[in-house]
C-alpha angles and dihedrals in degrees: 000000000000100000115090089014121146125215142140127274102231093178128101085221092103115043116225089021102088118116087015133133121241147173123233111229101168144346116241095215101226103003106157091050116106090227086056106141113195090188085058113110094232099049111091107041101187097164122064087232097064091039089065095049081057094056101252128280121318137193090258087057123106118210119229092211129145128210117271112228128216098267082050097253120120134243115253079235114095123189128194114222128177110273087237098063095067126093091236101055094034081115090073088060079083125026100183081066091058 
């Protein structure tokens, strides 16, 4: 399940974020490319289910989270960082590790 997890930004993109926790809400599929089309149907994957049609989370992919406060709710702001700036894709920094 990658959808509603929590983990922490590890990545200097967002100032203020880093260290932060934070929940996952949806994948942005290619993100980071410059041909990146956000009207595109296969673009925001905010069920596990679609995000496995897509083939999973890769290092071009962008995160819609949003930052966990202190009583464990979320802020009504969401942010997008680069998938490889959370703790729990770190792993894609590096694909020969995989």
């Amino acid at each position: 399940m990658i959808i509603g997890t929590d983990t922490t930004y590890l990545g200097n993109e967002i100032p203020g974020l880093q260290g932060q926790k934070v929940r996952i809400f949806a994948v942005l599929h290619g993100g980071t490319r410059p041909d990146a089309d956000p009207d595109a149907d296969d673009y925001y994957a905010d069920t596990d289910e679609k995000l496995a049609r897509l083939g999973g989370v890769t290092a071009e992919d962008r995160i819609d989270a949003a930052p966990i406060r202190p009583d464990g709710t979320t802020s009504f702001v969401h942010v997008d960082p680069r998938a490889i700036d959370l703790e729990c894709f770190a792993h894609l920094r590096n694909p020969s590790a995989q």
